[in-house]
C-alpha positions as CSV (number, residue, x, y, z in Angstrom):
1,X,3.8,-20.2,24.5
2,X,6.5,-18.6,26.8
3,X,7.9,-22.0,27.9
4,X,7.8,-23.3,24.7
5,X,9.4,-20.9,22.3
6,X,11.7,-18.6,24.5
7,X,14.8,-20.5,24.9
8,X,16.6,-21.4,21.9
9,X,15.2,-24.3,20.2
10,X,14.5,-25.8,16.6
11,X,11.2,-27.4,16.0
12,X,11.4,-29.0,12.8
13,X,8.4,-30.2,10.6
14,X,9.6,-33.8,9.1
15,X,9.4,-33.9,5.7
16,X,6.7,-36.7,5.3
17,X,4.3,-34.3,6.9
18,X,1.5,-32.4,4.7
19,X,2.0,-28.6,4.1
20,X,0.3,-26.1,5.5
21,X,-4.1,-26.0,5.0
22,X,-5.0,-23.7,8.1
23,X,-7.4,-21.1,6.3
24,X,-9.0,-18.1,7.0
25,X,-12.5,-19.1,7.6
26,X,-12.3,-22.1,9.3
27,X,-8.8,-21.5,11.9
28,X,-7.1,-17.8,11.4
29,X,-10.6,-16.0,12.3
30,X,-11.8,-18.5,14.9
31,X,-8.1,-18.0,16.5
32,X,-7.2,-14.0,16.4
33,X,-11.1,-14.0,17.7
34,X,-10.3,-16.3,20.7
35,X,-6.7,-14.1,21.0
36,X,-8.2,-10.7,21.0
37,X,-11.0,-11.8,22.6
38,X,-8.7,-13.4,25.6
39,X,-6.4,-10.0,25.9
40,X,-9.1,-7.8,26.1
41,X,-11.0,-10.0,29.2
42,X,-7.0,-9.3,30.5
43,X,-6.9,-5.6,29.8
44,X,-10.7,-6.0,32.0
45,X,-9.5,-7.6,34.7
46,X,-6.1,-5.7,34.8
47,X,-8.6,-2.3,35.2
48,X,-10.4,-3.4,38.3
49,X,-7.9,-4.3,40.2
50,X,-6.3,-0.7,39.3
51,X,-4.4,-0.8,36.3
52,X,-0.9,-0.8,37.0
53,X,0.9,-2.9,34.4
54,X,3.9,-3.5,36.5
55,X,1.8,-4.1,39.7
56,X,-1.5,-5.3,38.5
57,X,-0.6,-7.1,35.3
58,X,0.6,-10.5,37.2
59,X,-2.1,-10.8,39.1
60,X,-4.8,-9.8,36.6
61,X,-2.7,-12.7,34.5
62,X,-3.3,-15.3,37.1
63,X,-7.1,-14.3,37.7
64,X,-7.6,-14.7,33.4
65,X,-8.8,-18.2,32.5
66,X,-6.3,-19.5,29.6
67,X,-7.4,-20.0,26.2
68,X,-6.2,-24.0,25.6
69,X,-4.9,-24.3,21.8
70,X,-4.8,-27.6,21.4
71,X,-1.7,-30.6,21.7
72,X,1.2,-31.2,19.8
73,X,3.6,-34.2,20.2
74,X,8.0,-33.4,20.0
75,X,10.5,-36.1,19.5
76,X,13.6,-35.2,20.8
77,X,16.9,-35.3,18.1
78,X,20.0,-36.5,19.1
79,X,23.0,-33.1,19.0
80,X,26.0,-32.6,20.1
81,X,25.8,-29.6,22.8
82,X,27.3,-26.7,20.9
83,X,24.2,-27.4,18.5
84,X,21.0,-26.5,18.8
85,X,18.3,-28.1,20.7
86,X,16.2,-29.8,17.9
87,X,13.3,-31.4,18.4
88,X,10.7,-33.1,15.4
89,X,6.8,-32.0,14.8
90,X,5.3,-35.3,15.0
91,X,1.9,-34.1,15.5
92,X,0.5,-30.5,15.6
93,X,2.5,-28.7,13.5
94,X,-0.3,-26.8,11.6
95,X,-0.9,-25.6,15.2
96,X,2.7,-24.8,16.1
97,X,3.0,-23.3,12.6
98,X,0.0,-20.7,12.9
99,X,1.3,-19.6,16.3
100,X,4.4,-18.8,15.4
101,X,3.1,-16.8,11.8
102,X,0.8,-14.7,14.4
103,X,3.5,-14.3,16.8
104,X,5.9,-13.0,14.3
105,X,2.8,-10.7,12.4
106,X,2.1,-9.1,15.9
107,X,6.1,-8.6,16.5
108,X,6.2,-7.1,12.5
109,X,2.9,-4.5,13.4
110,X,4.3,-3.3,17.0
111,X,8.2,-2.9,15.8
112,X,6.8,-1.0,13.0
113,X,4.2,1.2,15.1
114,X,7.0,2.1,17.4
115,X,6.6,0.0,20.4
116,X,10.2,-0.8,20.4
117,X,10.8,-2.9,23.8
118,X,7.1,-5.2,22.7
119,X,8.4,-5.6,19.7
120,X,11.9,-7.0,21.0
121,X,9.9,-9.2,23.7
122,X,8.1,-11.1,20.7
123,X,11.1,-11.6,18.6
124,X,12.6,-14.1,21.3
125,X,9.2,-16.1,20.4
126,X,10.2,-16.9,16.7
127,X,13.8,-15.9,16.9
128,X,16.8,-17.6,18.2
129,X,19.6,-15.3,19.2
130,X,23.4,-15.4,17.9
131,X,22.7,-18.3,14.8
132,X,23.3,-18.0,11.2
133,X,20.9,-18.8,8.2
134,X,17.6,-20.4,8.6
135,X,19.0,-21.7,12.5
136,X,17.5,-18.3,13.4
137,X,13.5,-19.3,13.1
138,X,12.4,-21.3,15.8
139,X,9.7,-23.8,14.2
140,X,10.9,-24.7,10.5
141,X,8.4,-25.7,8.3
142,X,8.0,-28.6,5.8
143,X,10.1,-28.6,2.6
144,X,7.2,-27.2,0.8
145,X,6.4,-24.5,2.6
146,X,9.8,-22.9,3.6
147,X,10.2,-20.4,0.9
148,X,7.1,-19.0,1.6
149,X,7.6,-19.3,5.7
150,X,11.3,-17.6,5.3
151,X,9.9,-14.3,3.3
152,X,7.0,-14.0,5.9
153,X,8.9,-14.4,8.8
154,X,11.6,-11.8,8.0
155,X,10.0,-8.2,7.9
156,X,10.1,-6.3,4.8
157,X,11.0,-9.5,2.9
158,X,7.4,-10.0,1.4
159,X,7.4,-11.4,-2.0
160,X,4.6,-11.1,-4.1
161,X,5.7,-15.2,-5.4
162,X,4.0,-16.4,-2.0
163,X,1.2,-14.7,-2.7
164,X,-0.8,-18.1,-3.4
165,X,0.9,-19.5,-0.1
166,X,-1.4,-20.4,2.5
167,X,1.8,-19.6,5.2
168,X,2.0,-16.0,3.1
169,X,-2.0,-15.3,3.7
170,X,-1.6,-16.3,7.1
171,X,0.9,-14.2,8.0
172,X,-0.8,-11.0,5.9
173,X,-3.7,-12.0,7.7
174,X,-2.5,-11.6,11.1
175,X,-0.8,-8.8,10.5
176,X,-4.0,-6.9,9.2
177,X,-6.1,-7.9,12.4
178,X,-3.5,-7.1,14.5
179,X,-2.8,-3.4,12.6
180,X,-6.4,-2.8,12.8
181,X,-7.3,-3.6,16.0
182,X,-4.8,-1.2,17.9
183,X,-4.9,1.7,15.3
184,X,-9.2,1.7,16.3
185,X,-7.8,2.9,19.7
186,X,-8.8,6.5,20.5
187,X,-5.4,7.3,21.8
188,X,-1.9,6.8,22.2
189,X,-2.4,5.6,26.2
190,X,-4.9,3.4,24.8
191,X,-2.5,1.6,21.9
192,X,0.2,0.9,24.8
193,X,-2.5,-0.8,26.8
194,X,-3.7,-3.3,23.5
195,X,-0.1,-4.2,22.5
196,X,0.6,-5.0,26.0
197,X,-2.8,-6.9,26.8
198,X,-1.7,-8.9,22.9
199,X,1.7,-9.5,24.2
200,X,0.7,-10.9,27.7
201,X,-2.0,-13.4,25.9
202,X,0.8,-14.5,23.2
203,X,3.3,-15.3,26.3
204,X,1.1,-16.7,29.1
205,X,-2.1,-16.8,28.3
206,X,-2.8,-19.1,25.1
207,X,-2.0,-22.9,26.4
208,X,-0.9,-25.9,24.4
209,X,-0.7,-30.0,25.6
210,X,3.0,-30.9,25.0
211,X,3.7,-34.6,24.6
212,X,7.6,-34.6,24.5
213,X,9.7,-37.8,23.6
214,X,12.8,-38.7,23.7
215,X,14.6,-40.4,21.1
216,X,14.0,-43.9,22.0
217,X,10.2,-43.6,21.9
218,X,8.4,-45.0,18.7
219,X,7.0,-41.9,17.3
220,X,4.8,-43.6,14.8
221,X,3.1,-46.1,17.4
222,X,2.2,-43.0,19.4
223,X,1.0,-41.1,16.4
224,X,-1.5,-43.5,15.1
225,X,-2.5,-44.1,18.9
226,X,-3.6,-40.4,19.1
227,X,-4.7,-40.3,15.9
228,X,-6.4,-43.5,14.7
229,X,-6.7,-46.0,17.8
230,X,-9.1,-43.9,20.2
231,X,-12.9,-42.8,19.5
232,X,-12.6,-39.2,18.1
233,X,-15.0,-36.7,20.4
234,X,-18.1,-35.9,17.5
235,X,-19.1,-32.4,17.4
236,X,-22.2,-33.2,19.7
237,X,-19.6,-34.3,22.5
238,X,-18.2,-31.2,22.1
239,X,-21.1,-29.0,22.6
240,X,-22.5,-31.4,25.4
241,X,-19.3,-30.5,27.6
242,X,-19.5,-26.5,26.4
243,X,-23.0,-26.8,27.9
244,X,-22.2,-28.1,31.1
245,X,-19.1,-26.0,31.7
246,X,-21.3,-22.8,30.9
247,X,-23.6,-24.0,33.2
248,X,-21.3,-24.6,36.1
249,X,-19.9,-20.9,35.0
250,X,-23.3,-19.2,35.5
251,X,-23.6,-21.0,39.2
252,X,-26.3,-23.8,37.6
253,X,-26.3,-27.6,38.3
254,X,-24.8,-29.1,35.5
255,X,-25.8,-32.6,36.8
256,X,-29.1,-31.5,37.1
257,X,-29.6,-29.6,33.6
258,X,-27.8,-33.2,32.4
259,X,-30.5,-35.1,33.8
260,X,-33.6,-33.0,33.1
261,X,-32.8,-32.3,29.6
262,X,-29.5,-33.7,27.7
263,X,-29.8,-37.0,28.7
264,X,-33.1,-37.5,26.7
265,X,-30.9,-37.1,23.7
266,X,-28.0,-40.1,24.4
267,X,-30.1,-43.4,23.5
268,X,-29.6,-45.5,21.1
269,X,-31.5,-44.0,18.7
270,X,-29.6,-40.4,18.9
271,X,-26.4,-42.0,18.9
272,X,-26.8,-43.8,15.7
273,X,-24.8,-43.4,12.0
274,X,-27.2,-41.6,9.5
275,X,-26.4,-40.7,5.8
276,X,-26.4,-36.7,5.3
277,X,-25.4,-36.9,1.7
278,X,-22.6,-38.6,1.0
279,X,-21.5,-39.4,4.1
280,X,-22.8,-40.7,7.5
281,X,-22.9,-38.7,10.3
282,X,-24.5,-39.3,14.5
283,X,-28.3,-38.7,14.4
284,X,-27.6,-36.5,17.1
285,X,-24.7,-34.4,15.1
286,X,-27.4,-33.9,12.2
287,X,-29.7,-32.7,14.2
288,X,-27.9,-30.4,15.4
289,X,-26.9,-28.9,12.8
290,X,-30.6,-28.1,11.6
291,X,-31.5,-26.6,14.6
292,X,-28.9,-24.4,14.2
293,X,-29.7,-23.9,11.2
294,X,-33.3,-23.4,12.2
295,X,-32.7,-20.8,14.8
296,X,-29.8,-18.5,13.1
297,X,-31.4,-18.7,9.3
298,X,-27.7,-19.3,8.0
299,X,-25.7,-22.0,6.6
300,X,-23.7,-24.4,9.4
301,X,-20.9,-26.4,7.8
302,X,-21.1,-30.1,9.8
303,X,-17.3,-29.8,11.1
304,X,-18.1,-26.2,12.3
305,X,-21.3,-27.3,14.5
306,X,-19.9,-27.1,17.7
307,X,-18.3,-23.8,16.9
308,X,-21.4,-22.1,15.6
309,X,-23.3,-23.4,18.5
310,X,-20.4,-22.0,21.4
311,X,-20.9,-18.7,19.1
312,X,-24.7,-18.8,18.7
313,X,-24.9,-19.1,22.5
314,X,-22.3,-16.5,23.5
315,X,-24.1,-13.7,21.0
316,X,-27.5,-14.8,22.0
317,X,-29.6,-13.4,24.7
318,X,-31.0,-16.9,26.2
319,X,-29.2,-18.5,29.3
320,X,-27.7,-21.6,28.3
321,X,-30.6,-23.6,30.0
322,X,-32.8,-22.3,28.1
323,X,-30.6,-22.9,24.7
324,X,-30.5,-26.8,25.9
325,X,-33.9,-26.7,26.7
326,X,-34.7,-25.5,23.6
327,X,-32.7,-28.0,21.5
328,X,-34.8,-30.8,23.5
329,X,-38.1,-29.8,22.7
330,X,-37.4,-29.4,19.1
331,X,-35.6,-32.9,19.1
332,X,-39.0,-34.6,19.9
333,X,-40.6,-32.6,16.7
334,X,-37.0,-34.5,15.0
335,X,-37.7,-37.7,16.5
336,X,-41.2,-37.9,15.0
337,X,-40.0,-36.8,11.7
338,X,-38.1,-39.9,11.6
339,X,-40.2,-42.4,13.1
340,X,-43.9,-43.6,12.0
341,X,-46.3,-41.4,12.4
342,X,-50.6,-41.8,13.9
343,X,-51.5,-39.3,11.0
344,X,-52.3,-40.9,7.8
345,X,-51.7,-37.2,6.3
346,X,-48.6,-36.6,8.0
347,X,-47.5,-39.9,7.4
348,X,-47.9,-39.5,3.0
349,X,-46.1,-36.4,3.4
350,X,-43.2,-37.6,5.6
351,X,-42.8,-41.0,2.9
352,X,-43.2,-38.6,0.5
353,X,-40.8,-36.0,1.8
354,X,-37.8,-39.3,2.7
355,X,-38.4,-40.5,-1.0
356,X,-37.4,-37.2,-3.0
357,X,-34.6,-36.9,0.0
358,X,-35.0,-33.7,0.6
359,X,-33.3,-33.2,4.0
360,X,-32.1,-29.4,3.3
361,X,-36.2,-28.9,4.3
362,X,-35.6,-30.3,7.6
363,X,-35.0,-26.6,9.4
364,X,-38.3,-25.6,7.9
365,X,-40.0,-28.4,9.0
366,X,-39.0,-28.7,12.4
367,X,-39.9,-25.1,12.9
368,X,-43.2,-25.9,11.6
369,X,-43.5,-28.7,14.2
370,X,-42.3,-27.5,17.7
371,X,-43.0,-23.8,16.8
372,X,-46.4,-23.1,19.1
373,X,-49.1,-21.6,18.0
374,X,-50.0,-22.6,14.7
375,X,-53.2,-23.7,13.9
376,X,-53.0,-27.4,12.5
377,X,-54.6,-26.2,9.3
378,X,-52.1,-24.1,8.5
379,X,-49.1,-26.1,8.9
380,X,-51.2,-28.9,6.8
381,X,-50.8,-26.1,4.2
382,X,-47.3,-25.4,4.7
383,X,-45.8,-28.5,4.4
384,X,-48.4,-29.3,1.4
385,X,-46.6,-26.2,-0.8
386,X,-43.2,-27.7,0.7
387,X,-44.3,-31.2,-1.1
388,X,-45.7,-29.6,-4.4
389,X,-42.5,-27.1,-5.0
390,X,-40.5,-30.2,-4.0
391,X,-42.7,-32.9,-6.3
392,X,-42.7,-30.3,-9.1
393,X,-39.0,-29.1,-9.6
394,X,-38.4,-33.2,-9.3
395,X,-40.6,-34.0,-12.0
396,X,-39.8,-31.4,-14.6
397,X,-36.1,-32.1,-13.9
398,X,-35.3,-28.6,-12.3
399,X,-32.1,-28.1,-11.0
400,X,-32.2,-28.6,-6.8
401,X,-28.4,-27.2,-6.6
402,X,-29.8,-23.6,-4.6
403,X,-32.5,-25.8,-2.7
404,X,-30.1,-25.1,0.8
405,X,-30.1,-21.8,0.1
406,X,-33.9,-21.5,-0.6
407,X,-34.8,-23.1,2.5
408,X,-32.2,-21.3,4.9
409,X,-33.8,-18.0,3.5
410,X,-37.4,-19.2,4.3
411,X,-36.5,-20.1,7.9
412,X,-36.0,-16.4,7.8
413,X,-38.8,-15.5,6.6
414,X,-40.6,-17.2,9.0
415,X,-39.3,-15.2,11.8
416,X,-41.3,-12.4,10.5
417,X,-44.5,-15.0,10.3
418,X,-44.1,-17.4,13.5
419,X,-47.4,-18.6,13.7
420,X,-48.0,-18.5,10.0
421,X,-50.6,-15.9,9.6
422,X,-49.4,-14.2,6.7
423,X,-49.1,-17.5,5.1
424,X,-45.4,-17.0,5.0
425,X,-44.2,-20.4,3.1
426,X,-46.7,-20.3,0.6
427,X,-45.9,-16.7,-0.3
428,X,-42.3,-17.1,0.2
429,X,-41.9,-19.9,-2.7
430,X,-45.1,-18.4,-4.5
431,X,-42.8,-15.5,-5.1
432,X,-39.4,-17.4,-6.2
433,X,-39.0,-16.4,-10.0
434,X,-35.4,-17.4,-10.4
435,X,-34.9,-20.7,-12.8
436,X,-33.0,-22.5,-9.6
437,X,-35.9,-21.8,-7.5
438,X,-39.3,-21.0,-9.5
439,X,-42.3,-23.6,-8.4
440,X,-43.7,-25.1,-11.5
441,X,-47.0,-24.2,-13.3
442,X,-49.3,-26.6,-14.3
443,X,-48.2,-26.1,-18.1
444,X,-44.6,-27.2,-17.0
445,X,-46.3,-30.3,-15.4
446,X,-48.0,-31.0,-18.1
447,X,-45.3,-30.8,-20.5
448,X,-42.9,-33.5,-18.1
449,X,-45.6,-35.6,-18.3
450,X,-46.2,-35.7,-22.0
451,X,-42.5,-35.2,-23.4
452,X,-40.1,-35.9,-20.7
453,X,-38.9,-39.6,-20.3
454,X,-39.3,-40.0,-17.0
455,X,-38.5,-43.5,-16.4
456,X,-34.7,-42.8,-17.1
457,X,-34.5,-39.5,-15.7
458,X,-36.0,-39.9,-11.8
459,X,-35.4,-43.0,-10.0
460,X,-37.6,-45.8,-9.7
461,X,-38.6,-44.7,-6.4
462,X,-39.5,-41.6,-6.6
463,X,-41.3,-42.6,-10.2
464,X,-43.0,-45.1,-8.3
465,X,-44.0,-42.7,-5.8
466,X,-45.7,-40.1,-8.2
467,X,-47.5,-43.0,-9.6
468,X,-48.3,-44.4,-6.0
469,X,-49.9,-40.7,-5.5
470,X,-52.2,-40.8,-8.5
471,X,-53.6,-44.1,-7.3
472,X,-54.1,-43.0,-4.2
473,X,-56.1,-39.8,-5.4
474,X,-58.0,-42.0,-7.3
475,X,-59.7,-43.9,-4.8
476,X,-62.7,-42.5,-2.7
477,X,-64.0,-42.6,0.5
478,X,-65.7,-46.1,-0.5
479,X,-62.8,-47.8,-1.3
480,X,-62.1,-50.8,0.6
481,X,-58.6,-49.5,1.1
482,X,-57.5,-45.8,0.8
483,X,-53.5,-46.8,1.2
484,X,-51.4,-48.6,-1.8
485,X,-49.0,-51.4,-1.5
486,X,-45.1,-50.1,-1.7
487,X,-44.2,-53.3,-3.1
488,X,-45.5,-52.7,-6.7
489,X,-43.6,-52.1,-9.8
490,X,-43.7,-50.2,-12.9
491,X,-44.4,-51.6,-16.0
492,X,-44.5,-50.4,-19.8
493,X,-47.7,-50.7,-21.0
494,X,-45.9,-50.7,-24.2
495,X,-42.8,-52.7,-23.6
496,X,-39.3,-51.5,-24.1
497,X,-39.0,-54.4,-26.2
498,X,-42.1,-53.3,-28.4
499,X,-41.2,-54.6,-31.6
500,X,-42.0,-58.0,-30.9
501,X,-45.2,-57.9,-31.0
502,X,-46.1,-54.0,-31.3
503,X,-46.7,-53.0,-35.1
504,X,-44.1,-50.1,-36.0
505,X,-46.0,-46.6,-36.5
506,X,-47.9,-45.9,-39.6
507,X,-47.2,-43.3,-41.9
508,X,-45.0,-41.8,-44.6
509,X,-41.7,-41.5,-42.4
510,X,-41.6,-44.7,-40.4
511,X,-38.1,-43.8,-39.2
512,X,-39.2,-40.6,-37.5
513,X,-42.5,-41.9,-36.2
514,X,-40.3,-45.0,-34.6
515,X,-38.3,-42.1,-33.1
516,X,-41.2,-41.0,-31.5
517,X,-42.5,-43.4,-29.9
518,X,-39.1,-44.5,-28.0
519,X,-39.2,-41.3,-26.8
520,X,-42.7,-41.5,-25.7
521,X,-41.9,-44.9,-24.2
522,X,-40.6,-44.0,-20.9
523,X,-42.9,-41.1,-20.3
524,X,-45.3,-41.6,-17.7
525,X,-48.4,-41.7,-19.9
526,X,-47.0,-45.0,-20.9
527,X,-46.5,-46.7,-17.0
528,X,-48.4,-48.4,-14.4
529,X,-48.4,-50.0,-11.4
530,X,-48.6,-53.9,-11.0
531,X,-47.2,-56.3,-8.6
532,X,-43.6,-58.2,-9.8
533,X,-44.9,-61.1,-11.0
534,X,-47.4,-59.8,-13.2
535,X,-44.7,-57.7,-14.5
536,X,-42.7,-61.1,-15.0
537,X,-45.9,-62.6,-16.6
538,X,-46.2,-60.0,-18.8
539,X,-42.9,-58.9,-19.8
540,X,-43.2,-57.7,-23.6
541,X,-46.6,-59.3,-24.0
542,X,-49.0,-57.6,-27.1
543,X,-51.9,-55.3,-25.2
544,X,-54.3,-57.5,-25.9
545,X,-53.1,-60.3,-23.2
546,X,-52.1,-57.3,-21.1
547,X,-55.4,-55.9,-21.1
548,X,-57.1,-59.4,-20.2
549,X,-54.3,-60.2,-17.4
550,X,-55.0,-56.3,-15.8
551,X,-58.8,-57.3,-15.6
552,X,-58.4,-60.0,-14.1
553,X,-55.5,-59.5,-11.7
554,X,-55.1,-55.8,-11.1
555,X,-57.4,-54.0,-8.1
556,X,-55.7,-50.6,-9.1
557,X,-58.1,-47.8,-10.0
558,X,-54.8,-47.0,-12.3
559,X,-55.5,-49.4,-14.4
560,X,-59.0,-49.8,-14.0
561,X,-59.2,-46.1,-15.9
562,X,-56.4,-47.5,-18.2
563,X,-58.8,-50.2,-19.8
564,X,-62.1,-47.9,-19.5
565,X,-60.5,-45.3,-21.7
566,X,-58.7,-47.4,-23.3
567,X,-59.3,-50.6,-23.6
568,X,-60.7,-52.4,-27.3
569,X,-58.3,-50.1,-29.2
570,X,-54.5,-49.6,-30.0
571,X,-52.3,-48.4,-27.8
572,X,-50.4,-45.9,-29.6
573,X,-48.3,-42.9,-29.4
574,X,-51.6,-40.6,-29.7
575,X,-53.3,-42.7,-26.3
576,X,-50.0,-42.1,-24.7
577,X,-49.8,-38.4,-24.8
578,X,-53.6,-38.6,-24.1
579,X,-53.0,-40.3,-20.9
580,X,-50.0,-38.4,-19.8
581,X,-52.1,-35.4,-20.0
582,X,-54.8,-36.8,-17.8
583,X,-52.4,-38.1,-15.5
584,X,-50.9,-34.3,-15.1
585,X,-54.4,-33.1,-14.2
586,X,-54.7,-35.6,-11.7
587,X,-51.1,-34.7,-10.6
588,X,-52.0,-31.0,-10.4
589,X,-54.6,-31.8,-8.1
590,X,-52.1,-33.8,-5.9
591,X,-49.5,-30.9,-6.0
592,X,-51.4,-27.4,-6.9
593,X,-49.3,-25.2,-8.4
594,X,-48.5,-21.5,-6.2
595,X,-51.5,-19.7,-8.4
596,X,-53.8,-22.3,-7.4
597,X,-52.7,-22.7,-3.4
598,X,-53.0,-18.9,-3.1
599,X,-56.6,-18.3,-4.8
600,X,-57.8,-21.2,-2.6
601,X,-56.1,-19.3,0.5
């Protein structure tokens, strides 16, 4: 910092280039932590070697490892040499510009709390001496912002208009952390020794890449070289060099900690794009980020992995072998959640569990798989309550928008419940009353079933899969085959074009009663399952020739109970309901509701 804002210079932002967007949570915190947290390892190093400023501060400054802040790139501007030297931001100027808004807030708090000669000192970092007008600020900011950058800059001038400025909340910002954190010292001796252990860090301790051209270089080419040509580092590359540098810090191997346990996580099948919602993401990143998930019980924002990780492992207890260690051992529980699984059980839930796409489950999960302990019997309950409050709040169309929440709060309870002996997931979501996270009864299901129309409201696959589950319940241990085909497809048993060969509703008010039964039409008392090209023979056939073609064609126990109960007779709106209700019985078998998983404990 010393070397690049102490002489008298003019880094100007170009005008092409964005505002200011550094905020508080994701850069101003981080940074005044890594700041503070670098001046007071000084002030700790400065004490044991006696702490004399004058004699012990250099050399406590040379024995303190830097803080790096990142790169920028200059371009040098042609002047004439009474002018200013003046070089453009081409890169790195939301860096350059948040340095110099804490450099000046620290200046503000120290000139004000008396420390007169500090206070000079970090003026010649954002101040150029013996200029006029805005010549005197060192970095000027992008047209946008320079209103708001000019009042900030010069103590006192404030002005409430900036308020909404991000460069305004910056600087307020700084100045706060700065005011608080020397006014908690216990005594005057002790302030001295903070402002001077802040000062030290802003001059020679916080270190930046500078990539300085001159004014024949194509800026461009080199900015969408750094930018756009190269592989950016994911947030796993970051963390895999934090690990090994932490390791080589605490005297371990790293080569060997590589070997034994981070290589088994850089094949192939790690490395590979995955879609997390909207967007795709390394398989290895993902995970990641549910593990972290799984281990702190709070919420990990994907481009803050590697950050919550370094900070997860620095307030932890665990070496950072262990940590790494960890993370492997609950990747092979990740692994098998993705891949095919021996278990027919585990492998309906996991299809299951990938059809309603419920990833924000996957912390839960993999604590249920690689945590030790738990009896097999109880984690088959576990994820069956998982599946039924999922399968539930899908069909009756409740809303999933706190569903990252819920599951973040039941890793936590499961802290208090490890090996789940308390039953802690069945309890947890047993207990959920709130309309964003209640687990449906069976009168809810019941309703869905009879009035909602389900065909337009869930997607085929997950409509398919509901239906897939009922004829899967309805098969016994003498069935020839206990699994069902995923290549079947739903069909109206009466048709969406029913008037063809349907007769309209009887009764006094046709027009309501035909109301009725296209709402009934897509509920799921009026599907089935059949293979596509009895679906294409069929299309909007009359029931009788559908009832003939299922007894002949169909081996479904679906539709073998569809033409026992009601085969020889209209199919109406009255058969429809009747059926929806059935198939909501069978479905609450399936998916028990929370009263009946707890009375069956």
């Amino acid at each position: 910092m010393r070397q690049l804002f102490s002489k008298d210079v003019r880094y100007v932002v170009p005008r092409f280039q964005r505002s200011y967007v550094w905020n508080q949570e994701d850069q101003w915190e981080p940074l005044w932590d890594d700041v503070r947290n670098t001046a007071e390892r000084y002030l700790e190093v400065l004490d044991s070697l006696g702490g004399d400023i004058a004699e012990d501060g250099p050399k406590a400054a040379e024995q303190v490892e830097r803080h790096f802040m990142g790169a920028v790139v200059l371009q040098q501007r042609p002047n004439a040499v009474a002018e200013l030297e003046t070089r453009d931001v081409i890169d790195g100027q939301q860096r350059l510009t948040t340095m110099q808004l804490l450099a000046d807030a620290a200046q503000q708090v120290t000139e004000e709390d008396g420390f007169a000669q500090e206070a000079k000192r970090l003026r010649r970092l954002v101040l150029n001496r013996e200029v006029e007008g805005d010549d005197e600020f060192k970095l000027w900011p992008t047209q946008l912002d320079r209103e708001a950058f000019r009042a900030a800059m010069r103590n006192g001038d404030e002005d409430l208009a900036f308020e909404g400025s991000a460069v305004a909340q910056a600087h307020a910002f700084f100045r706060l952390q700065v005011r608080e954190w020397i006014a908690a010292a216990d005594s005057s001796e002790e302030r001295t020794r903070l402002v001077h252990g802040l000062e030290t860090t802003l001059f020679t301790l916080l270190q930046l890449v500078v990539i300085d051209l001159s004014t024949t270089d194509d800026a461009t080419v080199i900015f969408e070289t750094l930018n756009a040509r190269g592989t950016p580092l994911r947030e796993s590359d970051l963390i895999k060099n934090y690990i090994l540098q932490e390791a080589t810090s605490a005297g371990q191997n790293p080569d060997s900690l590589h070997d034994e346990y981070w290589s088994r996580l850089e094949d192939s099948w790690w490395q590979k794009d995955i879609r997390q919602g909207r967007l795709y993401r390394p398989r290895l990143d993902t995970f990641l980020g549910h593990w972290l998930v799984m281990r702190t019980a709070s919420e990990v924002q994907a481009q803050n992995l590697f950050d919550r990780f370094r900070k997860y492992v620095k307030d932890g207890d665990e070496s950072v072998a262990n940590v790494v260690a960890d993370v492997v051992h609950v990747g092979a529980s990740y692994r098998m959640l993705e891949s095919p699984a021996t278990d027919k059980v585990l492998e309906r839930f996991l299809y299951r569990w990938k059809v309603i796409d419920a990833g924000v489950a996957t912390p839960v999960l993999l604590w249920l798989f690689s945590q030790p302990g738990i009896d097999p019997g109880a984690r088959v309950r576990a994820w069956t309550a998982i599946e039924s409050f999922l399968v539930r709040r899908m069909v009756c169309r409740l809303t999933t928008k706190d569903y990252n929440r819920v599951f973040i709060d039941l890793v936590g309870r499961l802290k208090d419940d490890p090996v789940l002996h308390n039953d802690a997931v069945v309890t947890y979501l047993a207990d959920q009353e709130a309309d964003a996270r209640q687990w449906p009864d069976d009168r809810q299901l019941q309703t869905a079933f009879t009035e909602l129309p389900l065909y337009r409201l869930l997607t085929l696959g997950r409509l398919r899969m509901v239906l897939e589950a009922i004829e899967e319940s309805l098969r016994t241990s003498f069935t020839e085959s206990s699994e069902v085909s995923k290549k079947l497809t739903i069909e109206h048993i009466l048709p969406r074009a029913w008037p063809a060969h349907w007769a309209p509703p009887a009764g006094e008010d046709a027009r309501e009663a035909t109301a009725q039964r296209s709402r009934l039409l897509h509920s799921i008392g009026n599907l089935t399952l059949i293979t596509g090209k009895l679906n294409a023979s069929q299309s909007n056939g009359p029931w009788e020739k559908k009832q003939a073609a299922l007894n002949d064609h169909s081996v479904l126990y679906l539709n073998k109970r569809l033409l026992i109960e009601y085969g020889g007779q209209d199919w109406d709106e009255a058969g429809i309901r009747a059926r929806g209700i059935h198939l909501a019985k069978r479905a609450s078998r399936i998916w028990p509701s929370a009263a009946a998983m707890i009375a069956a404990g």
